[in-house]
N, C-alpha and C positions, 0 to 999 in steps of 0.2 A: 393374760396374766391370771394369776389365783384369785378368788374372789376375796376379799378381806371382810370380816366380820365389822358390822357396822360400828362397834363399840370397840375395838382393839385394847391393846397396851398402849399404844404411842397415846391416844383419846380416850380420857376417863368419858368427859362429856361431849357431843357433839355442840358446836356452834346455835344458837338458838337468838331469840332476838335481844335478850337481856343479860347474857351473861362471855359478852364479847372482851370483859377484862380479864374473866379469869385462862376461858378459852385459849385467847392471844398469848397466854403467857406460856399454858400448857404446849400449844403447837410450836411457837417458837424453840421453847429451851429441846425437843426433840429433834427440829430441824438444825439446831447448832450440835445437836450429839451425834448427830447422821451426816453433818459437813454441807447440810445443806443451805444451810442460811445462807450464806452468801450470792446464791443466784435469785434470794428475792429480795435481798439489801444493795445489790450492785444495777446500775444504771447505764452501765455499757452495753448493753443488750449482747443479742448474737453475735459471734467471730463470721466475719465474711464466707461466704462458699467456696472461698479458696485455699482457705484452711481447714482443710475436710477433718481433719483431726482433732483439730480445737473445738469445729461446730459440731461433731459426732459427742463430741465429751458434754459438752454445753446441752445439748437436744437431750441426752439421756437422766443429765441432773436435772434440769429444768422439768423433764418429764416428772422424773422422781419426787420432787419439791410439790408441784402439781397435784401429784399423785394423793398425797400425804394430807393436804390444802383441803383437798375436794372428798376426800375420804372425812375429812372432820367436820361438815358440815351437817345441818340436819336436814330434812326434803326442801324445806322454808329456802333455808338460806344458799342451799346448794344454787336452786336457779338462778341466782342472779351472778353466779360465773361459770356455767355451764356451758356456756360459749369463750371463754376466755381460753387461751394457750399458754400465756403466759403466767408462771409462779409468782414474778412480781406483782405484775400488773391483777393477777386476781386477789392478794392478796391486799394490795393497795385499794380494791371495789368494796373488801368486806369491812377493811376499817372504816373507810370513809363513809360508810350507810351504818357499821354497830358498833363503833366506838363511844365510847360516852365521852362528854363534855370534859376537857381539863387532863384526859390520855394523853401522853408522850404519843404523837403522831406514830412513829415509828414501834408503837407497841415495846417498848424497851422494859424488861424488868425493875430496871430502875426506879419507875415511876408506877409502879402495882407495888404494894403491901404483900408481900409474902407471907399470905396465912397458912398454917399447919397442912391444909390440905394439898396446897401449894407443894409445900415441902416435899411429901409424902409422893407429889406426881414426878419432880425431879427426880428425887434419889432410884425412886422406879427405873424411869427413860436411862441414868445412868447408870443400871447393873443392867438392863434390859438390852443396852445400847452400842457401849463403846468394849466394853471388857471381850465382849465374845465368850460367854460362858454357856456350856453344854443348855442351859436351860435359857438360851435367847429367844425373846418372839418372836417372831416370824418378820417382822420391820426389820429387823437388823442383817437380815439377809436383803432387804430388795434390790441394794447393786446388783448382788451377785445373781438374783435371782432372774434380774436384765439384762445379765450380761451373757447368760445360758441362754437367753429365748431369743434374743438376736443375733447370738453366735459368737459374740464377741470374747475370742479364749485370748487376748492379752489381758481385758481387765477382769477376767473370773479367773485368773492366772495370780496377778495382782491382789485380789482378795485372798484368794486361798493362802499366798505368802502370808499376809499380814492374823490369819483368822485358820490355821490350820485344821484345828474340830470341825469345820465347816465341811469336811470333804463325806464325811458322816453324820452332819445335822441334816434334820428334816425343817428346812426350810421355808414351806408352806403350810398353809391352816390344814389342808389336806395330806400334809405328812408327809412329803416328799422327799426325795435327796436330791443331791444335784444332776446323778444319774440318772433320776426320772425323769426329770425335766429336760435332760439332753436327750435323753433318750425318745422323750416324746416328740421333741422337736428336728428330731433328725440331725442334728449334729456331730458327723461323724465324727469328724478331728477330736471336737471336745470328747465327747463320750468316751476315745481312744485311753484320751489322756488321763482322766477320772478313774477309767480303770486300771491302768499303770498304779494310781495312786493309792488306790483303794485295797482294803486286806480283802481275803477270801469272804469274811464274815460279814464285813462291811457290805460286799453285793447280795447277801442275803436279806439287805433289811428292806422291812416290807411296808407299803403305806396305808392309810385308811381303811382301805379296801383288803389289804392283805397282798397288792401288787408286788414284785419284785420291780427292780428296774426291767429285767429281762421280760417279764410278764406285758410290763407299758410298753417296752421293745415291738413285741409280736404281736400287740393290740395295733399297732403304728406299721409295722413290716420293716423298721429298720436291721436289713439283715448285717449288716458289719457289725454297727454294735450290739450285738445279739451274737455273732460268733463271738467275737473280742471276749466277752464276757464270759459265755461257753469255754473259751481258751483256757480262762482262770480259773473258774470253778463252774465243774460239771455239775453239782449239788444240784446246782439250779433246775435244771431242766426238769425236775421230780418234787420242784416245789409250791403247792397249790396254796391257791387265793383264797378268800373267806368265801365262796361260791362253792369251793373247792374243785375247781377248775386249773387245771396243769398247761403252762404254756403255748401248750401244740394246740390245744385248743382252741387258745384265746386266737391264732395266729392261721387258724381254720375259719373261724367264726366270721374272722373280718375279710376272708378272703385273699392271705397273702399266700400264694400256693407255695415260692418258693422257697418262703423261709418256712413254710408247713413242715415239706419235704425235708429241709434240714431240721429243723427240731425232733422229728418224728423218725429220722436214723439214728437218733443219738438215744433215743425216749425206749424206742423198741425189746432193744435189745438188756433192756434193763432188767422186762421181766414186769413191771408194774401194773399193765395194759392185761390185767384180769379183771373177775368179776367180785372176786375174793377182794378187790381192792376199792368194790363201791361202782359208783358210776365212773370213771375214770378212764376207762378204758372202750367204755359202751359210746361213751363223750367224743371219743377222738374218732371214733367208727361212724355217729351219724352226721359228726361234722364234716368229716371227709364226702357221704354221701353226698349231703347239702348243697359242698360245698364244690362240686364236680373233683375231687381225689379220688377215683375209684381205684388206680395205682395205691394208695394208701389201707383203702379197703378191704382189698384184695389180699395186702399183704398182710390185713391184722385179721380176716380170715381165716387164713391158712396158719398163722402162728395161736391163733383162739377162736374157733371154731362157738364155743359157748357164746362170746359176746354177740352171736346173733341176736340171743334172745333176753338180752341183759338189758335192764331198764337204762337209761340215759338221765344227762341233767334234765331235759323237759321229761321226763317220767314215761317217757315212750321206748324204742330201741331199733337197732339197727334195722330191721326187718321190716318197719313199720315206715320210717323213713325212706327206704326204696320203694316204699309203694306210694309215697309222694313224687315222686320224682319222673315224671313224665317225656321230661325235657330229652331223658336220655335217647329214648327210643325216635327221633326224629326221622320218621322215613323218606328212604329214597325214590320211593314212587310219588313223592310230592314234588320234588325239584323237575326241574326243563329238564326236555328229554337228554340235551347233551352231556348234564351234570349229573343224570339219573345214570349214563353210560358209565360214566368217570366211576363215580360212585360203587356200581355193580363191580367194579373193576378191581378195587381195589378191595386188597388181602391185606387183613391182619391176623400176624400169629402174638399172643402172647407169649411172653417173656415167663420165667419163677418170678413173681411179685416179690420177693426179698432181692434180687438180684435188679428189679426192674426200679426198687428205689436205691438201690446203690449205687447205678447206672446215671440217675439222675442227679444224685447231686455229685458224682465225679463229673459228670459234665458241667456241671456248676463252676465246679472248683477248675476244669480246665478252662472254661470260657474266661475265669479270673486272670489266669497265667496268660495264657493269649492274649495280652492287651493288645498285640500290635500284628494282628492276623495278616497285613499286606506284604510283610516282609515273612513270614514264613512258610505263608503261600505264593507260589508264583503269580506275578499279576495277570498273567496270561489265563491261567486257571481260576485266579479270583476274581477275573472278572466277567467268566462264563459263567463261575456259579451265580454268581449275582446278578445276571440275567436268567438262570434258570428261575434263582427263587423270587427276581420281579414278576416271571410268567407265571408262575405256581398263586400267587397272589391273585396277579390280574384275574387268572382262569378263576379264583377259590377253590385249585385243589386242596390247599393246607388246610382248607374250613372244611372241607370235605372227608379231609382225613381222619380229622378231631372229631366228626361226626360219628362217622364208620364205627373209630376207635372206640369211643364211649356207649355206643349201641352193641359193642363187642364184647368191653368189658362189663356193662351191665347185665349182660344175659350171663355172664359167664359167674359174676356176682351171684345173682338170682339161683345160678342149677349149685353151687356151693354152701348156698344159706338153706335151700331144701333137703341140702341131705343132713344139718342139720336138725332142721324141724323133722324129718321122719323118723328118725330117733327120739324125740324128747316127748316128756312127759306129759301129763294136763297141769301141773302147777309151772311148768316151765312154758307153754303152749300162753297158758293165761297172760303170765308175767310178761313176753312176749309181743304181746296183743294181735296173736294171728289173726284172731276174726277181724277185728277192726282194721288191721295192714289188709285184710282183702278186700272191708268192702272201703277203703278209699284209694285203692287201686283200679275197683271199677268206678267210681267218681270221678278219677282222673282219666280214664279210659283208655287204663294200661292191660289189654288184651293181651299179653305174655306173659303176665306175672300173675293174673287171675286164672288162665289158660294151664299151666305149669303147677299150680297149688291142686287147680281141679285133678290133674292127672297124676298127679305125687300122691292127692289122697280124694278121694272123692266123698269121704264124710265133709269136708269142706265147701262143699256144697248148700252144706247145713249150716252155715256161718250166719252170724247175726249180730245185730248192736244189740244194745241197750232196751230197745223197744222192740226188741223182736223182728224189726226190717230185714230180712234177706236178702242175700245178694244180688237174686231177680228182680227183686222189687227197686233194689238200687240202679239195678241197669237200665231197667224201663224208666224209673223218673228220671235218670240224669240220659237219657238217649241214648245208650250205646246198642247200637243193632248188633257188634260183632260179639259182646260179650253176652248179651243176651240171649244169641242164637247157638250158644252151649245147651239150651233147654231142651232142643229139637231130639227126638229121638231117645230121651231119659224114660223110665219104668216110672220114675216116680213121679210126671210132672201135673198129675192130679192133687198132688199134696203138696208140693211146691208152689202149683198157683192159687190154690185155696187157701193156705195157710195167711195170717192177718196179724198185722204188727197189736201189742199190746193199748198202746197208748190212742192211736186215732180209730182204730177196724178195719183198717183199709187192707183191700188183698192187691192182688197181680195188676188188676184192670182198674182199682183206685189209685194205681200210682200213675198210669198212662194218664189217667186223669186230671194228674196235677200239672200246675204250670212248668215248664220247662224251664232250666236256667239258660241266664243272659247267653251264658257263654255260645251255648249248642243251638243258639238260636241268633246272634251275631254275623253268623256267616251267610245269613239269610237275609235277602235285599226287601222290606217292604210287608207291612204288616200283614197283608193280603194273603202273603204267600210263605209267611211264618205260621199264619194260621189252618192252611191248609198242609204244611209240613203235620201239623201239629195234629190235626184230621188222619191224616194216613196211617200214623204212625200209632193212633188209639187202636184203628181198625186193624191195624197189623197184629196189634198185642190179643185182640177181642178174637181173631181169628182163630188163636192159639188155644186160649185157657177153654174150660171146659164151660157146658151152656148156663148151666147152676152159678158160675160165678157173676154174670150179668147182671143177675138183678140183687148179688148179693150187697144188704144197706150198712155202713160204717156208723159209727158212734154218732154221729153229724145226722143218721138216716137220711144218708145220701146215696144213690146205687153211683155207680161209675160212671154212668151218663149226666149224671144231676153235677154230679161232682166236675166232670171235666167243661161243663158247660157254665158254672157257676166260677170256678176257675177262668174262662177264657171268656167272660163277660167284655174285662176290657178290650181284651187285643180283636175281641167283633168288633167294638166300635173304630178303632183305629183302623180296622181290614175295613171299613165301612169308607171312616175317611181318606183311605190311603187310595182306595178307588176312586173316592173324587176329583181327588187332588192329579190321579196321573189320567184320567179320561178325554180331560182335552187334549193331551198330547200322544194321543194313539189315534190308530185307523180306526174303521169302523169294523173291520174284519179282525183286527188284534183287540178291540171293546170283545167282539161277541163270543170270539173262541175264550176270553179269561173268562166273561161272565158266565159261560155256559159250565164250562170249567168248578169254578166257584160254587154255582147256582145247584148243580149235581150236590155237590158236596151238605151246603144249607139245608138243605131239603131235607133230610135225615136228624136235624139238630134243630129245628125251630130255630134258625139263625134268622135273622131278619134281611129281604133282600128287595122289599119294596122299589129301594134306591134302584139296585140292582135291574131289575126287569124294568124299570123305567128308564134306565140305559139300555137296555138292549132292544126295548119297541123302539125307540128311537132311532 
């Protein structure tokens, strides 16, 4: 339920230890204006469980009475019915503990002095209360408020007769309609019927946030009530939140693909999905990336080519966000060789991306009509195909496929967005953030999207952050050998490995020096032999760079041996213990070949191997 403000309308003051007469009288004459007194004045308790309709009515008052009880206390007095379920029975614990001497037990007005202030809280609760007037607090919706979140449309059916404004009041402290509230909860039927009831204008109203209902809709992925709405006014689909975030969005963000795809056939074609129109369009482009749409991507590509390089809501843009996205590129030379087979096997041709999301939600929309697929296919045929698509499973060609496909349409994404970029300018380039899209492309150790920049433009090359970091330098510290080995055989790679980020000094051979992240080093069983990863892979980089760079000192006046050794302090000692630890469970012939192994390596780094040779005399 909505959080209620500790002080409301219904409660001038909370309950406190000394002021249980005037309290008593305040929450009282509210709960008689709300119809609620009587489930804490009556003594019958709950209707049997056989009266599912009596005890559902009774549960929900009794809730609400509760509600109201526990809401007016202050931290003191709350605990001591924090456990109670019952309206009555809590309500009987607070008199009996903060009643004063000579009170009508029953807290009865009758027996309180109604002072001025008193007055003042009545005639409040009764225009706040019973009347239903556009300016009601938010108490005087809680039936209704109940009766949405549990779905119950006979008695929010009920109210609305009685409280028609209600169908257009905002309801909650956070300004809700009753459409938000259905609409967050998923309740089809209701929601159906809200909007039958509701003008065009009415579904435009927005809450705290600037939410439409349809907005909470696609935060939620409730796609029926989110067409239904759509059916009545299209408005919606082009009206943004105080974020200023447009539906498709929100309904990208959280990952509901399907109702993405219908929002964004209807949004498209509007014409909106410019740059000219802010981030709004750039928004819907890195969400789709994100958010695996690349159907979506594709299509808002080829209709706006510019939003490649259009900033976004995070201040980044499309371009930059596929160079996150690693995920796409999952290769087939990592699966078992039978899957590797399947894989290789399978062809995909793209579709016109305008045509391949129209495709999709007509299949939507026919999968709707098909409720009863066994009668209009033969059971003979339907029951083949559903042994095909149990095998298609069992094997994971279907994950197979969606693999393929996504590695298909990302590359096909990528040579789209570059022709792009080889057009555009250097204030477009910047806006962009080409350099920074490449070097966390090689961070992620996306070798076709770094690969493909270098050959569309090989000033790119020359890419750098902030600090002057180069690409190289990023490849060598985050480990990528493939992206790295672009160096091999360049004019320029005297100036490339010499060159030194601003901020530390560090050149080509200070960044082999640093420690490697978790990740690239994860896959490596045993500190021993992360550290000797970590050995090769200096010497590989020192192989390269020219002799000058070796002993070149960084701001630290560190050369790249000081640095990588000062750096890899700890992971010697753990390579240290990690030998201990595995020696008694080796031969003596698997001790001598790691130790020699190892000991080779040491020898050149003043690594300490005392331990070491005392295993291997032994």
């Amino acid at each position: 339920m909505e959080t209620k403000p500790a002080l409301s309308a219904a409660v001038v003051e909370v309950l406190k230890q000394d002021n249980y007469q005037d309290w008593s009288v305040r929450v009282k004459t509210y709960l008689m204006a709300q119809d609620l007194w009587d489930i804490v004045e009556s003594r019958s308790g709950s209707p049997t469980p056989e009266n599912e309709a009596a005890s559902k009515v009774w549960s929900k008052t009794n809730a609400m009475a509760l509600h109201v009880i526990q809401n007016s206390c202050g931290p003191d007095t709350f605990s001591d019915i924090r456990e109670i379920t019952s309206a009555r029975i809590a309500w009987e614990t607070l008199a009996e503990k903060y009643k004063p001497k000579g009170l009508d037990p029953s807290g009865s007005m009758a027996s309180v002095p109604l002072e001025e202030d008193n007055l003042d809280s009545i005639t409040e609760l009764g225009e706040s209360g019973q009347e239903g007037n556009i300016d009601d607090g938010v108490e005087f919706y809680t039936e209704f408020y109940i009766a949405l979140q549990i779905g119950d449309g006979n008695a929010a059916n009920v109210f609305l007769k009685c409280h028609p404004h209600a169908i257009s009041a905002k309801i909650t402290v956070t300004e809700k309609t009753a459409l938000h509230v259905a609409a967050e909860a998923g309740h089809v039927h209701i929601g159906e019927e809200l909007v039958q009831k509701m003008s065009k204008e009415n579904l435009e109203i927005k809450d705290f946030k600037g939410f439409t209902a349809l907005a909470r809709a696609a935060c939620n992925g409730n796609y029926r009530i989110a067409e239904c709405m759509l059916e009545k006014n299209q408005n919606l689909i082009r009206i943004v939140d105080d974020n200023g975030n447009i539906p498709v969005v929100r309904a990208l963000y959280n990952g509901h693909l399907k109702l993405s795809r219908y929002l964004y056939s209807l949004t498209a074609p509007l014409g909106i999905l410019v740059p000219e129109n802010g981030t709004m369009g750039a928004s819907v482009f890195s969400e789709a990336i994100y958010n695996k749409a690349l159907d979506i991507a594709l299509d808002l590509v080829s209709r706006c080519p510019r939003l490649v390089l259009t900033k976004d809501r995070y201040g980044d843009s499309p371009f930059y966000a596929l160079a996150c996205m690693p995920d796409y590129l999952s290769r087939g030379n990592r699966l078992v060789f039978w899957k590797r087979w399947i894989y290789s096997g399978i062809h995909i041709q793209l579709v016109d991306p305008k045509n391949d999301i129209c495709l999709n939600i007509e299949k939507l929309a026919g999968n709707k009509r098909r409720s009863n697929g066994k009668e209009i296919i033969g059971s003979g045929i339907y029951s083949l195909s559903q042994l095909v698509s149990k095998l298609q499973t069992l094997l994971g060609i279907e994950h197979l496929y969606e693999m393929k496909l996504a590695h298909v349409q990302y590359n096909e994404l990528l040579r789209q967005m570059k022709k792009q970029i080889l057009i555009s300018n250097i204030q477009q380039r910047n806006t962009g953030s080409i350099d920074l899209a490449i070097l966390r492309a090689i961070k992620e150790g996306i070798f076709e999207f770094v690969f493909e920049m270098v050959k569309a433009d090989p000033q790119n090359l020359w890419s750098h952050d902030e600090k002057s970091t180069s690409i190289f330098s990023v490849a060598v510290q985050y480990r990528h050998a493939k992206i790295f080995s672009l160096i091999y055989g360049l004019d320029i790679i005297s100036a490339l490995t010499s060159n030194t980020d601003e901020f530390y000094g560090n050149n080509l051979l200070h960044m082999a020096g640093m420690s490697a992240p978790s990740t690239s080093l994860d896959r490596i069983a045993g500190a021993a032999l992360q550290m000797q990863r970590e050995l090769q892979w200096f010497k590989e980089v020192e192989s390269i760079v020219p002799p000058n760079v070796h002993s070149f000192v960084n701001k630290e006046g560190l050369t790249p041996r000081e640095l990588f050794t000062k750096n890899h302090k700890d992971m010697r000692k753990d390579g240290e213990q990690w030998m201990k630890d595995t020696a008694t469970s080796c031969t003596v012939v698997d001790i001598r070949t790691n130790l020699l192994d190892f000991i080779k390596e040491a020898l050149a780094w003043n690594i300490s191997i005392e331990v070491a040779l005392e295993w291997n005399i032994r």
